[in-house]
N, C-alpha and C positions, 0 to 999 in steps of 0.2 A: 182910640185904639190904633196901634199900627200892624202892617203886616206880620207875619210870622216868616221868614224866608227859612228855616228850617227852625222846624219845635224844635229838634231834640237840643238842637245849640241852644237856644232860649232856656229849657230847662237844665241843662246841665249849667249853663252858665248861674244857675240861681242856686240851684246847688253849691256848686263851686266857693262862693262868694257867703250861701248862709255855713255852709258845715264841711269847708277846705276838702272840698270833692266829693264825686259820689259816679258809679261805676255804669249808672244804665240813667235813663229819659222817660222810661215807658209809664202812663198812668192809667191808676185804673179807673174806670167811671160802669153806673148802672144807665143806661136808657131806657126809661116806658114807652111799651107803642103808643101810649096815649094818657095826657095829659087830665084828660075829662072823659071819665067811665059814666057805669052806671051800677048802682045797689045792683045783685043777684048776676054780674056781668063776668067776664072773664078779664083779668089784666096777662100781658105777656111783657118780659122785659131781657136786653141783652147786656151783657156784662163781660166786661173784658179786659185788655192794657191795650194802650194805644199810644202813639204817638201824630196823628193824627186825627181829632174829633167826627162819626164815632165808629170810625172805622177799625173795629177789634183786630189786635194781631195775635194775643195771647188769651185763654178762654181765662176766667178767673179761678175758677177750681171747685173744688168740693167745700161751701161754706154754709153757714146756718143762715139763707136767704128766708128772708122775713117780711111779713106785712103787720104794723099796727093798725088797725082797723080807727074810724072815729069815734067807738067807746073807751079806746085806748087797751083793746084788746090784742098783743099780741101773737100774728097763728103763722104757720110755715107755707111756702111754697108748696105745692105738695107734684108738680112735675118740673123736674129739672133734668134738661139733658146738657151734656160738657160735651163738646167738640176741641179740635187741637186750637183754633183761635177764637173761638167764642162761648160764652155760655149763653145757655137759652132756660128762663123760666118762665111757667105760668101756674097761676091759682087762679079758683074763680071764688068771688068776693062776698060777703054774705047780705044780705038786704038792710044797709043802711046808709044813710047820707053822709054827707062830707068830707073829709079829708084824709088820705091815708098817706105814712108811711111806707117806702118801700126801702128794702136794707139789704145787702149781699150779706152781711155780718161780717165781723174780723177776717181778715184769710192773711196767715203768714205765710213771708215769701223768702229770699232766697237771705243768706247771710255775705254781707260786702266786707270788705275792710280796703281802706286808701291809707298808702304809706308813698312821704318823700323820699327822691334819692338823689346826691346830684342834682340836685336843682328841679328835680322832673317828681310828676304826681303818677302812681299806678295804683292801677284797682285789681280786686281780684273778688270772684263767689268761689272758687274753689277751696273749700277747709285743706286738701293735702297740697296746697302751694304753698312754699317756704316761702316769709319773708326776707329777704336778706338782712344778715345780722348789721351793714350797716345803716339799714333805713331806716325813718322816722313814722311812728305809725299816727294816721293823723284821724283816721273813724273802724270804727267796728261796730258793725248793728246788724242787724234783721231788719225787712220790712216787713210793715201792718198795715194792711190796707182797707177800708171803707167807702164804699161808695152807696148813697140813697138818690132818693127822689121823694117828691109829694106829688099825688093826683088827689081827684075831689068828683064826687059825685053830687052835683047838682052845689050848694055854697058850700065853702070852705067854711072847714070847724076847726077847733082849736087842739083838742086831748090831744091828738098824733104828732103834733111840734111839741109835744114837754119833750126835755131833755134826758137823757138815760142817765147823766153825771158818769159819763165810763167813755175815756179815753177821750180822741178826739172829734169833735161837733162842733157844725154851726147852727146855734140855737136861732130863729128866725126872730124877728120883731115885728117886720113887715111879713103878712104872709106870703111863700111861695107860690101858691096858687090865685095871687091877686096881683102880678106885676106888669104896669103896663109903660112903654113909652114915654117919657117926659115924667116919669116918679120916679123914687127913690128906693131901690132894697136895702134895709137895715137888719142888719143880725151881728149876733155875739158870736164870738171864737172862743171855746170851753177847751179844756182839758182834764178829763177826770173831776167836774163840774167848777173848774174855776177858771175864772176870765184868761186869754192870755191878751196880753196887752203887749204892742207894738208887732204883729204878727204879722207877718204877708200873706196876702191872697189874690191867687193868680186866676185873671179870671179869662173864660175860651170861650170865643162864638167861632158856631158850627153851622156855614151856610146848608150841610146837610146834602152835597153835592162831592162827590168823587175825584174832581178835577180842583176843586180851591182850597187852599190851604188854612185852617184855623188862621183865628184873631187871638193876639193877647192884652191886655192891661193889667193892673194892680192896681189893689188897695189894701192899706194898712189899717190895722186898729191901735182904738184908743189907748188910754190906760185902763179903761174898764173893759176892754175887752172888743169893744163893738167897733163897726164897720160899714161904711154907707156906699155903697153903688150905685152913682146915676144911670139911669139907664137911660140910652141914647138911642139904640135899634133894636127895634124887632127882631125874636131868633130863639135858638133855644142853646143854652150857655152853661158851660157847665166851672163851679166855684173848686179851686184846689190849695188845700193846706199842706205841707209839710211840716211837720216838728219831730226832734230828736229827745229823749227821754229815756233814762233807763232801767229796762229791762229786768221784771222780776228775777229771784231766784230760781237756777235751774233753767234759766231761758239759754238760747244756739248764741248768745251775743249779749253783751256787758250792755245794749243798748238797744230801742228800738227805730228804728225809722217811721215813725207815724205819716200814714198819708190819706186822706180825705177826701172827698170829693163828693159835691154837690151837684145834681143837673137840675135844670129850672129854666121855664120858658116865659119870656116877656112877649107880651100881646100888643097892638097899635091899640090906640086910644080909640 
């Protein structure tokens, strides 16, 4: 890992270079207070955009926040409050063991478009900003955004990692709630249930202190899709996909801006 001296340059620059620019840095992620519940217990979780891990600047909004249960049952949130830079939910869990999903659900966000001119790259979210008729337009999309987590009451179970086959997932191979120090996390990168192969994944550790600034590294998948993470330190980390994809009929944007994110804690041996 090396330092981050400013995320947002980190991520714009990955932008930049996957999809000839892109207009903002902020990602979104979910954080559990707690990694290791209990059957009948309550979980709380915060959800936001950041540019700094996990310190919310923007709240995530109004979305179908969800828990699969480890019968593979999935139920809603049922207290959500939205503030101007965070969201806050909680549910309490129903009495059974093992592993749960937790899910902000889709939440669309704002529509970009990057055009050249002159040599130079501009952005804009504004729909009634003209582009100049003689510039080159180089993206037009929406963001989609997705952030989970896995917790686990007493061992980890398996039903809550099946995949949904819808949009973008990292399907686990290693489980999430089994990662420690000196192993290895293996998971697949899906898209609407099929591999993506050659993908980047950006991965952030969060000393979880006010004053340090996030870690970054990357790993790429295979051609089948998958993806191995050593893990080196103890922390809790959170995994980020981007992919571009277009945009059913009737959607604000010929395309979507897929964005993903995983958090997931590694333990000392």
């Amino acid at each position: 890992m090396r330092p981050a001296t400013s995320l947002r340059a980190l991520l714009l620059a990955a932008w930049l270079a996957a999809a000839a620019g892109v207009a903002h840095a902020h990602t979104p992620f979910l954080l559990p207070n707690n990694f290791d519940v209990q059957p009948k217990g309550s979980i709380g979780v915060d959800a936001g955009f950041t540019e700094k891990f996990f310190v919310s600047d923007v709240a995530f909004g109004s979305t179908a926040f969800t828990i699969v249960t480890p019968q593979g049952e999935r139920i809603p949130f049922g207290d959500i409050h939205q503030f101007k830079q965070r969201t806050v939910a909680e549910q309490k869990l129903p009495d059974e063991k093992g592993t749960y999903r937790l899910s902000t659900g889709p939440r669309l966000g704002a529509v970009f478009r990057t055009w050249e001119r002159n040599g130079k790259t501009e952005s804009a979210r504004d729909p009634e900003q003209v582009m100049p008729p003689d510039a080159k337009l180089l993206a037009h999309y929406q963001s989609l955004s997705i952030s989970e987590a896995y917790v686990t009451a007493d061992k980890p179970s398996a039903k809550a990692l099946a995949p949904t086959g819808k949009g973008l997932e990292i399907v686990a191979v290693t489980h999430p709630s089994d990662l420690f120090v000196g192993e290895k996390f293996e998971f697949v990168v899906q898209f609407d249930g099929k591999p993506l192969a050659d993908q980047k994944v950006s991965i952030y550790r969060s000393p979880m202190d006010l004053a340090s600034q996030s870690t970054v590294e990357s790993v790429s998948t295979d051609s089948q899709g998958k993806a191995v993470l050593p893990l080196a330190k103890p922390g809790i980390f959170l995994a980020l996909i981007r992919h571009r994809a277009p945009a059913p009929a009737g959607a604000a944007a010929p395309s979507y801006g897929h964005n993903y994110t995983l958090t997931f804690r590694v333990l000392d041996q």
